[in-house]
PQR file with spaces between the fields and no chain letter, atoms N, CA, C, O and H, PARSE charges and radii, in Angstrom:
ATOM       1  N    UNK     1     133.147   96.202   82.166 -0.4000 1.5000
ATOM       2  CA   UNK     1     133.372   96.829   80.882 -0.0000 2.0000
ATOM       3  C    UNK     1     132.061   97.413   80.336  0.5500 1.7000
ATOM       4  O    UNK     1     131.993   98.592   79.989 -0.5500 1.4000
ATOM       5  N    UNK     2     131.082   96.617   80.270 -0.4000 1.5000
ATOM       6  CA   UNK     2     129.708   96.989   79.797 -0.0000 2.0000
ATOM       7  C    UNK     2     129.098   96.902   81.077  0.5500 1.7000
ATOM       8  O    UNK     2     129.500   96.254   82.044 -0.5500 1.4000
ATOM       9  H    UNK     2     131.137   95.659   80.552  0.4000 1.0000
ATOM      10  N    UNK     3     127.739   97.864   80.957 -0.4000 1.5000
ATOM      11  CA   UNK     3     126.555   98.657   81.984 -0.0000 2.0000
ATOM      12  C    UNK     3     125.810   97.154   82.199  0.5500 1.7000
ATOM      13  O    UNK     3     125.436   96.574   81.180 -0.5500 1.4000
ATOM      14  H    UNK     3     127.412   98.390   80.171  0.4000 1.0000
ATOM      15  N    UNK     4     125.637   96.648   83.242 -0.4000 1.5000
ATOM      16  CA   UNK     4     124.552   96.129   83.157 -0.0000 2.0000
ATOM      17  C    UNK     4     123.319   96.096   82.465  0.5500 1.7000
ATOM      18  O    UNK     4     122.882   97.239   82.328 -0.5500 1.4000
ATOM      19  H    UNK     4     125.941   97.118   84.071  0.4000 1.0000
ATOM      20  N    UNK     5     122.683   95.335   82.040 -0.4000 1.5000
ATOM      21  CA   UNK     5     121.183   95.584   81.347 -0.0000 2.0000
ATOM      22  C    UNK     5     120.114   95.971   82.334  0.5500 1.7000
ATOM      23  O    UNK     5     119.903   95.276   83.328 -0.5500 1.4000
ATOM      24  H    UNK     5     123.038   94.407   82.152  0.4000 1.0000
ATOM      25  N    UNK     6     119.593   96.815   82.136 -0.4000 1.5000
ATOM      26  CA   UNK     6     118.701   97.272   82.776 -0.0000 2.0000
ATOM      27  C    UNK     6     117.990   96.433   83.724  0.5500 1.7000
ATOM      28  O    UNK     6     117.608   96.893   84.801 -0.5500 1.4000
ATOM      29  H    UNK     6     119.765   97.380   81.328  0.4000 1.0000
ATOM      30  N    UNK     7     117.731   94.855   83.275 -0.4000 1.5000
ATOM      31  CA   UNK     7     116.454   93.979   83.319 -0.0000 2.0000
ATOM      32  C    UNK     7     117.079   93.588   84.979  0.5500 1.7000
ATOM      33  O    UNK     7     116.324   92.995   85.749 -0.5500 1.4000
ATOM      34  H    UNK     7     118.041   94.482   82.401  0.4000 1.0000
ATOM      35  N    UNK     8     118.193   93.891   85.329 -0.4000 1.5000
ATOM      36  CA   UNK     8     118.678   93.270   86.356 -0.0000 2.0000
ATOM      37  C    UNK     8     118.641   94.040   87.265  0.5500 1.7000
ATOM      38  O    UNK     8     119.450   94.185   88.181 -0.5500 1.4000
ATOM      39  H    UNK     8     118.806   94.373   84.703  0.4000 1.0000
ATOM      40  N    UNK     9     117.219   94.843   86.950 -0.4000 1.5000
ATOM      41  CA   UNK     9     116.862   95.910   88.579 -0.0000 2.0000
ATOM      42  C    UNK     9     115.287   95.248   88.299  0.5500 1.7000
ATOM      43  O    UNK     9     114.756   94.803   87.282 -0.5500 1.4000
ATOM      44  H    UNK     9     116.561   94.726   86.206  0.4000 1.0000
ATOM      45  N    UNK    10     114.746   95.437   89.941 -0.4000 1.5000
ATOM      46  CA   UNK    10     113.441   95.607   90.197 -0.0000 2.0000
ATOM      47  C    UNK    10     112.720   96.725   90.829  0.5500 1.7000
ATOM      48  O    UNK    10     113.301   97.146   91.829 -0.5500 1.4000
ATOM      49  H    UNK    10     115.178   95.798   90.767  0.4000 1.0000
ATOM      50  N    UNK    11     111.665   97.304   90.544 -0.4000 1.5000
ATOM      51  CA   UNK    11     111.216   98.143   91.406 -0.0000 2.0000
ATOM      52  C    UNK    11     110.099   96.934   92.552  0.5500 1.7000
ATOM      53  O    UNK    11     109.449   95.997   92.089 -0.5500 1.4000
ATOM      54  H    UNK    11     111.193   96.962   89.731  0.4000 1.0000
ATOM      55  N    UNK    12     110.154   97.314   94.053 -0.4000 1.5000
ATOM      56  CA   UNK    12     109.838   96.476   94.218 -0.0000 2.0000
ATOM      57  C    UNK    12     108.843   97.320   95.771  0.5500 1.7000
ATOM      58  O    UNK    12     109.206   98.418   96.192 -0.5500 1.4000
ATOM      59  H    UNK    12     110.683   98.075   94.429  0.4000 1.0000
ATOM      60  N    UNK    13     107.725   96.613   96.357 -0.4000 1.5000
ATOM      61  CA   UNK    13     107.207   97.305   97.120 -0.0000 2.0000
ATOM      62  C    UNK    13     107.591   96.528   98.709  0.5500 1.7000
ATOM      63  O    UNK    13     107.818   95.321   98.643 -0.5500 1.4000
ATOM      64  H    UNK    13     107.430   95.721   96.016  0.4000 1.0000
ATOM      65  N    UNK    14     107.637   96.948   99.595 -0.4000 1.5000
ATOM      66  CA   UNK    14     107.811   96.361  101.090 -0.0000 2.0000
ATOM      67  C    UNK    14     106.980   95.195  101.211  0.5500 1.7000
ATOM      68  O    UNK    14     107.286   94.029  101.463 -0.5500 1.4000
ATOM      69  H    UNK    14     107.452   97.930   99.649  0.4000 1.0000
ATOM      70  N    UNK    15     105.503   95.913  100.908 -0.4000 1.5000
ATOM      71  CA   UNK    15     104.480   94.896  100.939 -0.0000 2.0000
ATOM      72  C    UNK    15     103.269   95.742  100.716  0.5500 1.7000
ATOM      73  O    UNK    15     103.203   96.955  100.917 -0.5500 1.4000
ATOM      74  H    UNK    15     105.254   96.860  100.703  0.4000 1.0000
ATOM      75  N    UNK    16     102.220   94.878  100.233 -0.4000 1.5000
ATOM      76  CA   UNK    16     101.028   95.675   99.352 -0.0000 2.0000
ATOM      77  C    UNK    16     100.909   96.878  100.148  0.5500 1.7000
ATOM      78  O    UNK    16     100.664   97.846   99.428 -0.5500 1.4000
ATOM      79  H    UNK    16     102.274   93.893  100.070  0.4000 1.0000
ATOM      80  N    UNK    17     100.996   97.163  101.376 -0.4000 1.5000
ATOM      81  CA   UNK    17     100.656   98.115  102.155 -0.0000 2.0000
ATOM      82  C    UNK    17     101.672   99.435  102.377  0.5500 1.7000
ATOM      83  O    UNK    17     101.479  100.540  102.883 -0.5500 1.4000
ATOM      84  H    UNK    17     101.196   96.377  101.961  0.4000 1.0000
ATOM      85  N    UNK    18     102.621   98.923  101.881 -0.4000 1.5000
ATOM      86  CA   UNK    18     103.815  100.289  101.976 -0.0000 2.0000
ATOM      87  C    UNK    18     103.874  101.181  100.976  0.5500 1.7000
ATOM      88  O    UNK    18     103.799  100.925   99.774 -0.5500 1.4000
ATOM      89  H    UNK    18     102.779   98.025  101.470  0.4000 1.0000
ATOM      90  N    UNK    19     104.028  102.376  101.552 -0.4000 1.5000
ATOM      91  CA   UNK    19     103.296  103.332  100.543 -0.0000 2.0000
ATOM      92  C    UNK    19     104.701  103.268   99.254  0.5500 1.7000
ATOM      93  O    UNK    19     104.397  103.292   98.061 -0.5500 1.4000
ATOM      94  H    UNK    19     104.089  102.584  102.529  0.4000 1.0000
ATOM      95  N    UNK    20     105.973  103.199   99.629 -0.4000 1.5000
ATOM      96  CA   UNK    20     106.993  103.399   98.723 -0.0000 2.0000
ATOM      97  C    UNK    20     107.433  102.537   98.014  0.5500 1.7000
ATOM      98  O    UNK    20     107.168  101.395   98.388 -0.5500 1.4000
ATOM      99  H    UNK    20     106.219  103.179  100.598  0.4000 1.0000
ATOM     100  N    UNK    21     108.210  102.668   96.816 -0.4000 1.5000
ATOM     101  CA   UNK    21     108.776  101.877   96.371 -0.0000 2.0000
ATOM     102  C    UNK    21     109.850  101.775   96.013  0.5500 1.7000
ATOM     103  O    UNK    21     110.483  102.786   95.712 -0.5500 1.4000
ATOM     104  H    UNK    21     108.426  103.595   96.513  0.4000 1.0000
ATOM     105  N    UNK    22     110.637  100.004   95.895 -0.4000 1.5000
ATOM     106  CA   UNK    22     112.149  100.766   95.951 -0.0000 2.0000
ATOM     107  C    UNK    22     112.691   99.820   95.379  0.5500 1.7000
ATOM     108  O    UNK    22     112.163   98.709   95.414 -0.5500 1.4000
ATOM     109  H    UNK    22     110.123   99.182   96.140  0.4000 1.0000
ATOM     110  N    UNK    23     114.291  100.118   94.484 -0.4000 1.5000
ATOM     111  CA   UNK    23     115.315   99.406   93.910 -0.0000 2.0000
ATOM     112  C    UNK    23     115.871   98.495   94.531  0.5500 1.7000
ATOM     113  O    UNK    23     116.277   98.590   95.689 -0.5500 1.4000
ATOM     114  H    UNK    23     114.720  101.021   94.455  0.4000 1.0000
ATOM     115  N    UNK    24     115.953   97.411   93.746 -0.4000 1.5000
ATOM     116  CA   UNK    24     116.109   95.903   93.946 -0.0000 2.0000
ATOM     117  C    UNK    24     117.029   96.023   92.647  0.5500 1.7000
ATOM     118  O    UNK    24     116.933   96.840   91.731 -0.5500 1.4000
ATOM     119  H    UNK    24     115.623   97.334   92.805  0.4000 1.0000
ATOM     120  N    UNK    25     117.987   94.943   92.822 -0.4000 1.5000
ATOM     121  CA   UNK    25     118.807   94.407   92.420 -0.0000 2.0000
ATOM     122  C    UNK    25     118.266   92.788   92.180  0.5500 1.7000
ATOM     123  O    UNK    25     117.746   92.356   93.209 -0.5500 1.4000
ATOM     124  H    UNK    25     118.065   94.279   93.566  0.4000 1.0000
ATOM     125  N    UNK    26     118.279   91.574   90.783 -0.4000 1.5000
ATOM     126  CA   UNK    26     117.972   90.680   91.197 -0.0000 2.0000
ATOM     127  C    UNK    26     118.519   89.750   91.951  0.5500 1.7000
ATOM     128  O    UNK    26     119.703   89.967   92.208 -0.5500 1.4000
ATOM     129  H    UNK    26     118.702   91.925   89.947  0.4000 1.0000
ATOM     130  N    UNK    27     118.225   89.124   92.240 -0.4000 1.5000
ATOM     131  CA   UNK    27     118.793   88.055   93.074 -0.0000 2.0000
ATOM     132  C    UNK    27     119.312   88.676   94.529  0.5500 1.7000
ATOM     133  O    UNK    27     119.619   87.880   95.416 -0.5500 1.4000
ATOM     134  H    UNK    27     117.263   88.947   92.032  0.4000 1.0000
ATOM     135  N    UNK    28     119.413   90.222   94.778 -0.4000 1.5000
ATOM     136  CA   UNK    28     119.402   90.305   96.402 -0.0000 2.0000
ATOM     137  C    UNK    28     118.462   90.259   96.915  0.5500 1.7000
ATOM     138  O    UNK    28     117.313   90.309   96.477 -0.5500 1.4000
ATOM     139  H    UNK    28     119.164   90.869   94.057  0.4000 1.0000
ATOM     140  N    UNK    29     119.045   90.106   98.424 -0.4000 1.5000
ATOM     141  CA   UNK    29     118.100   90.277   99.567 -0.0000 2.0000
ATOM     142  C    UNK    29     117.272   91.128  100.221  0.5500 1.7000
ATOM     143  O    UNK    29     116.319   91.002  100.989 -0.5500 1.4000
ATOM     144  H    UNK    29     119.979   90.066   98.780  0.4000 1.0000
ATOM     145  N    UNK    30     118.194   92.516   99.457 -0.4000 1.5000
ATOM     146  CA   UNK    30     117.655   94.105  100.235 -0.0000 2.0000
ATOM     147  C    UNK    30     117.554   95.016   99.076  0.5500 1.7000
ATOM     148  O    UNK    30     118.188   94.736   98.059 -0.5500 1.4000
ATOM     149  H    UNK    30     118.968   92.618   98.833  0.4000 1.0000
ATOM     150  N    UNK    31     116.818   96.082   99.127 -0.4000 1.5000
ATOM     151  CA   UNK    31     116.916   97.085   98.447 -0.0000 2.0000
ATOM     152  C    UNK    31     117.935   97.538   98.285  0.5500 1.7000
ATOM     153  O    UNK    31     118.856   97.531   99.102 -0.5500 1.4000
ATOM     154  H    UNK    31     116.303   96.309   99.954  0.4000 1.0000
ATOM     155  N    UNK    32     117.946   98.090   97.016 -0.4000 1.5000
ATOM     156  CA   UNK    32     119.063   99.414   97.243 -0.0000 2.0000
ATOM     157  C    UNK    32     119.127  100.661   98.149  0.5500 1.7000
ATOM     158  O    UNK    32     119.975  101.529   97.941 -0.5500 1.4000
ATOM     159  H    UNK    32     117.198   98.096   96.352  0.4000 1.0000
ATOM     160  N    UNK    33     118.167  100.758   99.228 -0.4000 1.5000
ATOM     161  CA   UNK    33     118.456  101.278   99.862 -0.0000 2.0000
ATOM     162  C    UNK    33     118.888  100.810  101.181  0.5500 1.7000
ATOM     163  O    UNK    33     118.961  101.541  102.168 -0.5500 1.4000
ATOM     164  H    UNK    33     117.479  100.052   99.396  0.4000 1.0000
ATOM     165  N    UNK    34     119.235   99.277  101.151 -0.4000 1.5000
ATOM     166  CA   UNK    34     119.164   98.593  102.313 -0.0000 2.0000
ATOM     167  C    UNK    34     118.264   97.707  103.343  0.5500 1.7000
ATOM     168  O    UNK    34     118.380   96.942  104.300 -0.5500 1.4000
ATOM     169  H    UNK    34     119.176   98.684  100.348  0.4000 1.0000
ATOM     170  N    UNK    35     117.228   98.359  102.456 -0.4000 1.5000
ATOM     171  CA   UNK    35     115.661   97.910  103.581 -0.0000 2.0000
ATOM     172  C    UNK    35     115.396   96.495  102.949  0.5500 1.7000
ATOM     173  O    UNK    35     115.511   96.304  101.738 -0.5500 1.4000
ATOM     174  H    UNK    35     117.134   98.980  101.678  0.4000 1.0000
ATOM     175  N    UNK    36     115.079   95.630  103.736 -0.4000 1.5000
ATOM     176  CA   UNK    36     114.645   93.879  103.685 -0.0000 2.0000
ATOM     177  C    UNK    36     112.937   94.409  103.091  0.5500 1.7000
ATOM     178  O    UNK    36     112.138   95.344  103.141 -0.5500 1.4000
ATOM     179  H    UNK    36     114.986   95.785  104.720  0.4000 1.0000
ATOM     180  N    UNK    37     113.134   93.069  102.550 -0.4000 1.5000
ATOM     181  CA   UNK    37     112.134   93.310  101.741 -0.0000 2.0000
ATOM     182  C    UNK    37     111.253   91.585  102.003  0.5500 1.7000
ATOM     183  O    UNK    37     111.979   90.604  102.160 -0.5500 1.4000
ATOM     184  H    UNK    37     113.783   92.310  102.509  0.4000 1.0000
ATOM     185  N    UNK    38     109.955   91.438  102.019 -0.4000 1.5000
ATOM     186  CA   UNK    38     109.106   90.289  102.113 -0.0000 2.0000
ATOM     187  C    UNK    38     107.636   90.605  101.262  0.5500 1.7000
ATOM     188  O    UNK    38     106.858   91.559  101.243 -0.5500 1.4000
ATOM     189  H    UNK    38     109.365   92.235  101.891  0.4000 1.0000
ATOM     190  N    UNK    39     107.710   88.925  100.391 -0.4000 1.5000
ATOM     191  CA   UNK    39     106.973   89.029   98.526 -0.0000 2.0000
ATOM     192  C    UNK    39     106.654   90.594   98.499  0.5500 1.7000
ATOM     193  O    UNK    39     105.724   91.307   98.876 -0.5500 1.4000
ATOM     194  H    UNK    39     108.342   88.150  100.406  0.4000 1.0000
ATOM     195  N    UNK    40     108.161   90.815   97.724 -0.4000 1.5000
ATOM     196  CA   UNK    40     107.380   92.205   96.889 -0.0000 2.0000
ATOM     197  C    UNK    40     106.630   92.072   95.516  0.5500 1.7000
ATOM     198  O    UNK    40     106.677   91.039   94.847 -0.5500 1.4000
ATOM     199  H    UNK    40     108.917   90.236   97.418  0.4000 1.0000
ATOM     200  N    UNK    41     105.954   93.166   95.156 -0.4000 1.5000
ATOM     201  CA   UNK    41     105.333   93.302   94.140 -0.0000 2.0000
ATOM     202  C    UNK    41     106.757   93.736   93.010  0.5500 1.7000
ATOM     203  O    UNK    41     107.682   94.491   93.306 -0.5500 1.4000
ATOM     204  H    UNK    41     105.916   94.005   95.699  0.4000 1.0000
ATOM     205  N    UNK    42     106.606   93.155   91.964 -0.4000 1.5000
ATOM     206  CA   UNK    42     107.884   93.017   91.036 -0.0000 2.0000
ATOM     207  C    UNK    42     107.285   94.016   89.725  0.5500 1.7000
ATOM     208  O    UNK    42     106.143   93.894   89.281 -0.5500 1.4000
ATOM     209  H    UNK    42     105.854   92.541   91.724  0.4000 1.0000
ATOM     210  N    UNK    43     108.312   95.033   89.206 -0.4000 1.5000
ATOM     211  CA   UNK    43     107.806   96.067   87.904 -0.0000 2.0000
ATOM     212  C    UNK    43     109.083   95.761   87.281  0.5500 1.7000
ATOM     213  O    UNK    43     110.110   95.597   87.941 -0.5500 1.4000
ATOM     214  H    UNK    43     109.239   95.131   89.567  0.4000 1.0000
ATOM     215  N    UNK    44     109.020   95.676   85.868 -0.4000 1.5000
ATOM     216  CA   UNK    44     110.688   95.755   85.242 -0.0000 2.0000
ATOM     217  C    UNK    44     110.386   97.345   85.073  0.5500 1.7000
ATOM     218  O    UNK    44     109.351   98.011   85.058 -0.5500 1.4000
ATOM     219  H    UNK    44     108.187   95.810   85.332  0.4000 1.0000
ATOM     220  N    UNK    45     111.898   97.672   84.941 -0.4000 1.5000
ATOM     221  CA   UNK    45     111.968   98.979   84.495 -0.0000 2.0000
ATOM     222  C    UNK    45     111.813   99.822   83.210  0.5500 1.7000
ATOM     223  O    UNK    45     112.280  100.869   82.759 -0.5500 1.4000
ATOM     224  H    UNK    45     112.739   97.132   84.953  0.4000 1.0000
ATOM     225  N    UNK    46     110.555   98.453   82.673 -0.4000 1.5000
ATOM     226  CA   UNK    46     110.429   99.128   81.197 -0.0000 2.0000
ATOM     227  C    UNK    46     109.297  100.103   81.130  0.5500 1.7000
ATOM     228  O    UNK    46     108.951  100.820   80.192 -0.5500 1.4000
ATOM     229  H    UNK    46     110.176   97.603   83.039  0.4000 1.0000
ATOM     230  N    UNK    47     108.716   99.953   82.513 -0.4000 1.5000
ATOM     231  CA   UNK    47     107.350  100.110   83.176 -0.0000 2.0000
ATOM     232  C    UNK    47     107.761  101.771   83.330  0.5500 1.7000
ATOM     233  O    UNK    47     108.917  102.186   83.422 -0.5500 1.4000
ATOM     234  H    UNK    47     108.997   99.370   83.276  0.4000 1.0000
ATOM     235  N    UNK    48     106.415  102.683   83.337 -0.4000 1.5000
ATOM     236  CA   UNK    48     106.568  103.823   83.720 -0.0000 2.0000
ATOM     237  C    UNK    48     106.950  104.040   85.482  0.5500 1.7000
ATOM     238  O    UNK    48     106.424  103.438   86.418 -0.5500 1.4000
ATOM     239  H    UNK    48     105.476  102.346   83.263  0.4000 1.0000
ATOM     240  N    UNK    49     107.943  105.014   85.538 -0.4000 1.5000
ATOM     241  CA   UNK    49     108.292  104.612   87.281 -0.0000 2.0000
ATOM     242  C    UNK    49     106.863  105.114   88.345  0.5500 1.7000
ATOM     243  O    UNK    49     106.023  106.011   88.274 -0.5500 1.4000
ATOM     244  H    UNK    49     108.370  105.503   84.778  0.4000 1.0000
ATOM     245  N    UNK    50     107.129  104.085   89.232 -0.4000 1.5000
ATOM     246  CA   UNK    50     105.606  104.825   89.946 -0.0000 2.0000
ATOM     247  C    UNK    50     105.977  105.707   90.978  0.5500 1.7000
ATOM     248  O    UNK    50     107.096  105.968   91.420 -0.5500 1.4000
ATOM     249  H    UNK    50     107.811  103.356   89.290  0.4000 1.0000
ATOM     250  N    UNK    51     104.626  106.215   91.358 -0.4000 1.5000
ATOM     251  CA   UNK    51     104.984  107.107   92.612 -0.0000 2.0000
ATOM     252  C    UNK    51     104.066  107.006   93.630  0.5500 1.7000
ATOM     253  O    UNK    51     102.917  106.600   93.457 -0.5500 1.4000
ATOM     254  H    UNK    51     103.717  106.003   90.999  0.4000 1.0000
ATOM     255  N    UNK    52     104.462  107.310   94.544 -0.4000 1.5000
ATOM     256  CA   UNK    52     105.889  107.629   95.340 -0.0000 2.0000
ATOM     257  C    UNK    52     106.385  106.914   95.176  0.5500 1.7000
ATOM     258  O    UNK    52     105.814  105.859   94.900 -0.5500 1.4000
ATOM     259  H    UNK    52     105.395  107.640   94.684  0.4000 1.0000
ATOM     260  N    UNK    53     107.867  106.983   95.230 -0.4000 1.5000
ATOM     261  CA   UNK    53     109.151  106.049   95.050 -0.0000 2.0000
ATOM     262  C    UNK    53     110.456  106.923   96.032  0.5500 1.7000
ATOM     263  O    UNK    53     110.803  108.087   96.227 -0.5500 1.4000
ATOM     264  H    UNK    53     108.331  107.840   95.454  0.4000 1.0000
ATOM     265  N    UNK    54     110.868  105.557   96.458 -0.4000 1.5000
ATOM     266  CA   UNK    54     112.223  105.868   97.695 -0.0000 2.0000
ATOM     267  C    UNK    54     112.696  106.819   96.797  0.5500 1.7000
ATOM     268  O    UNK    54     112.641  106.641   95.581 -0.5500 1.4000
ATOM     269  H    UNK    54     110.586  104.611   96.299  0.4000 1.0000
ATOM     270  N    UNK    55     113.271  108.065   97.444 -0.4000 1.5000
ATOM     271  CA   UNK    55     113.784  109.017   97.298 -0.0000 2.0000
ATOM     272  C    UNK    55     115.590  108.934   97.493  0.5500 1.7000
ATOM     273  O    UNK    55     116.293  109.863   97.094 -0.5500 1.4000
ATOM     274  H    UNK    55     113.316  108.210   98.433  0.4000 1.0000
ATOM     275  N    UNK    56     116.221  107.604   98.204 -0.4000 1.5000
ATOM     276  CA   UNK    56     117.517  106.880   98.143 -0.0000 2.0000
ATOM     277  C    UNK    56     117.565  106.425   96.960  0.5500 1.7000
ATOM     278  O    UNK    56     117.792  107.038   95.917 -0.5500 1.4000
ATOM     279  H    UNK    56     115.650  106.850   98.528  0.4000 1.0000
ATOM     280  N    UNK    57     117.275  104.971   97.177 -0.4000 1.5000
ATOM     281  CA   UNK    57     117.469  104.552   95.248 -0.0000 2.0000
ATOM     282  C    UNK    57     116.565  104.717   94.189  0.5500 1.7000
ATOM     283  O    UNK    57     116.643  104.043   93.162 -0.5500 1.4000
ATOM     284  H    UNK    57     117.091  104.472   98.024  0.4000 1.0000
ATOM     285  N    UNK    58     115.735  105.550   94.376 -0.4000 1.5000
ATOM     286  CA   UNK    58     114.791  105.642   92.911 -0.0000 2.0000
ATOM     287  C    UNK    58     115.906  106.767   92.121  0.5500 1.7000
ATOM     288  O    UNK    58     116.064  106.499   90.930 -0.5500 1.4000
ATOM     289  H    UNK    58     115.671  106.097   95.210  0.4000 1.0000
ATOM     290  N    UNK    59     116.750  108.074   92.666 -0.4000 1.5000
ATOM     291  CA   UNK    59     117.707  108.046   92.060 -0.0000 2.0000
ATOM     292  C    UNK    59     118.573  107.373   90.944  0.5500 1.7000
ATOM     293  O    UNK    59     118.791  107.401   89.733 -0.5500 1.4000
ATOM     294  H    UNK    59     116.622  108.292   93.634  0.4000 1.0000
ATOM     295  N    UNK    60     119.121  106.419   92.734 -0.4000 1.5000
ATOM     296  CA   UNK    60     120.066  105.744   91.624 -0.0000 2.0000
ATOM     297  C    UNK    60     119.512  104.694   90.968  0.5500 1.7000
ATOM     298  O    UNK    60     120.330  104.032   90.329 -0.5500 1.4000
ATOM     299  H    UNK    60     118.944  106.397   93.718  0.4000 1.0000
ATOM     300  N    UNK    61     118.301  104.304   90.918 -0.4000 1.5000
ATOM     301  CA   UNK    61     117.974  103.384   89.656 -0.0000 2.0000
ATOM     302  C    UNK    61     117.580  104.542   88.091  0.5500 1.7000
ATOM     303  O    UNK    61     117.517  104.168   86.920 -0.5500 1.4000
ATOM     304  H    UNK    61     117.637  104.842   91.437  0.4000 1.0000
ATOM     305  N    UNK    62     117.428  105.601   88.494 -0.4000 1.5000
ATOM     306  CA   UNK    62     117.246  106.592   87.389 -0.0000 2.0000
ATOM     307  C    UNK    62     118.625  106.897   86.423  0.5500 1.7000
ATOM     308  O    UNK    62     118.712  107.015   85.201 -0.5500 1.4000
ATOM     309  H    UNK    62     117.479  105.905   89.445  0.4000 1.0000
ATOM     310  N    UNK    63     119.814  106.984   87.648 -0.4000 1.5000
ATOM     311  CA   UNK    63     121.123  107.303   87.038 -0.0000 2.0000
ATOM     312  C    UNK    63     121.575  105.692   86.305  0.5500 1.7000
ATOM     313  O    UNK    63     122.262  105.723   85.284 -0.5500 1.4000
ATOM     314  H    UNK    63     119.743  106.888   88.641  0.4000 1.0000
ATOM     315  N    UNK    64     121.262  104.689   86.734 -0.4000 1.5000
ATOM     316  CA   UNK    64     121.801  103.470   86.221 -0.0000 2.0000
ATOM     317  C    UNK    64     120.549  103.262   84.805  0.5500 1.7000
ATOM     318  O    UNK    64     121.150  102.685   83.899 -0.5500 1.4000
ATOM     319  H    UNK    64     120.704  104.663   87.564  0.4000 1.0000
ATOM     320  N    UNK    65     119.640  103.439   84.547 -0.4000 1.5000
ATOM     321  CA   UNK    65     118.814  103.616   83.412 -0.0000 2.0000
ATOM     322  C    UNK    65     119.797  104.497   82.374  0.5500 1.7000
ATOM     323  O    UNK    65     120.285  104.067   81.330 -0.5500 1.4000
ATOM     324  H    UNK    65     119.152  103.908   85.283  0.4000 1.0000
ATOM     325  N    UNK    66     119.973  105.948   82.978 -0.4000 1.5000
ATOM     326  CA   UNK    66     120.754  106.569   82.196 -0.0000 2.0000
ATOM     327  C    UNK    66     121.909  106.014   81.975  0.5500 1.7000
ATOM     328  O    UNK    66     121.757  106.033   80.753 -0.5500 1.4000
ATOM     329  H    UNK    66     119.576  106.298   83.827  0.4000 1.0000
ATOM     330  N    UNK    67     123.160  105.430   82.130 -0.4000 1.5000
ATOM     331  CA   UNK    67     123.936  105.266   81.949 -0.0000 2.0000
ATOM     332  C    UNK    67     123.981  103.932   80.925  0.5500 1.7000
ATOM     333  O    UNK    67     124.843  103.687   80.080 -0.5500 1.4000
ATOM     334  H    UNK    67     123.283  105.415   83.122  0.4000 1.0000
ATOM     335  N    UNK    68     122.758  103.129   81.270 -0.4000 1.5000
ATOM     336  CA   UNK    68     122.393  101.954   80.631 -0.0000 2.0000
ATOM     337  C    UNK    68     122.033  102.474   79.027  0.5500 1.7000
ATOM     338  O    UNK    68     122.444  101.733   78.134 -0.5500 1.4000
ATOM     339  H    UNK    68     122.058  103.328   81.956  0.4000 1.0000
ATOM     340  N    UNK    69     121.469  103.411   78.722 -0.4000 1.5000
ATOM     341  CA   UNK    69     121.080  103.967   77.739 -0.0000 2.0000
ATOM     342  C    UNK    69     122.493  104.844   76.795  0.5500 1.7000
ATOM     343  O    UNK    69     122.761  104.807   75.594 -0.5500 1.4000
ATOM     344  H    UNK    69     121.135  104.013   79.447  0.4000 1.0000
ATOM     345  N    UNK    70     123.027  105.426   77.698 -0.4000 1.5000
ATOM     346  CA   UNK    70     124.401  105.645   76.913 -0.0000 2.0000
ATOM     347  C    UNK    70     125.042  104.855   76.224  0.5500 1.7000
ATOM     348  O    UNK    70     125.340  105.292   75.112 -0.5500 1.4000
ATOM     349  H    UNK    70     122.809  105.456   78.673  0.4000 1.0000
ATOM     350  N    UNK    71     125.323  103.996   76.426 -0.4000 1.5000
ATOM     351  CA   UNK    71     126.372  103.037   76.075 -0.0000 2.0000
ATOM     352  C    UNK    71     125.835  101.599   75.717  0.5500 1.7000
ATOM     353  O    UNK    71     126.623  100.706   75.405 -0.5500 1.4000
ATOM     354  H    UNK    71     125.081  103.641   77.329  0.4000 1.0000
């Protein structure tokens, strides 16, 4: 019925060394784009988005911000 709250995404990195970054969901295992992930670096999305960022879900964590903000 209601959007999720925002707070329940992460931007999150592969590992200090990967250049991208990518949407997490909490409590999963994988990105939103699918890719496994080991200790990422954790941003809430109140944070300015960084870059580079996965070009799969940095999207859709952009469209779920928006929609979060609508309603």
């Amino acid at each position: 019925m209601t959007s999720a709250p925002a707070s329940t995404f992460r931007l999150v990195r592969l590992s200090p060394a990967h250049p991208l970054w990518h949407l997490e969901r909490v409590g999963a295992e994988r990105t939103e784009c699918g890719r496994d992930w080991r200790e990422p670096i954790r941003h809430t999305l109140t944070e300015p988005l960084p870059t580079p960022r996965c070009t799969t879900c940095g999207p859709r964590m952009e469209a779920a911000l928006q929609e979060g903000s609508a309603g």
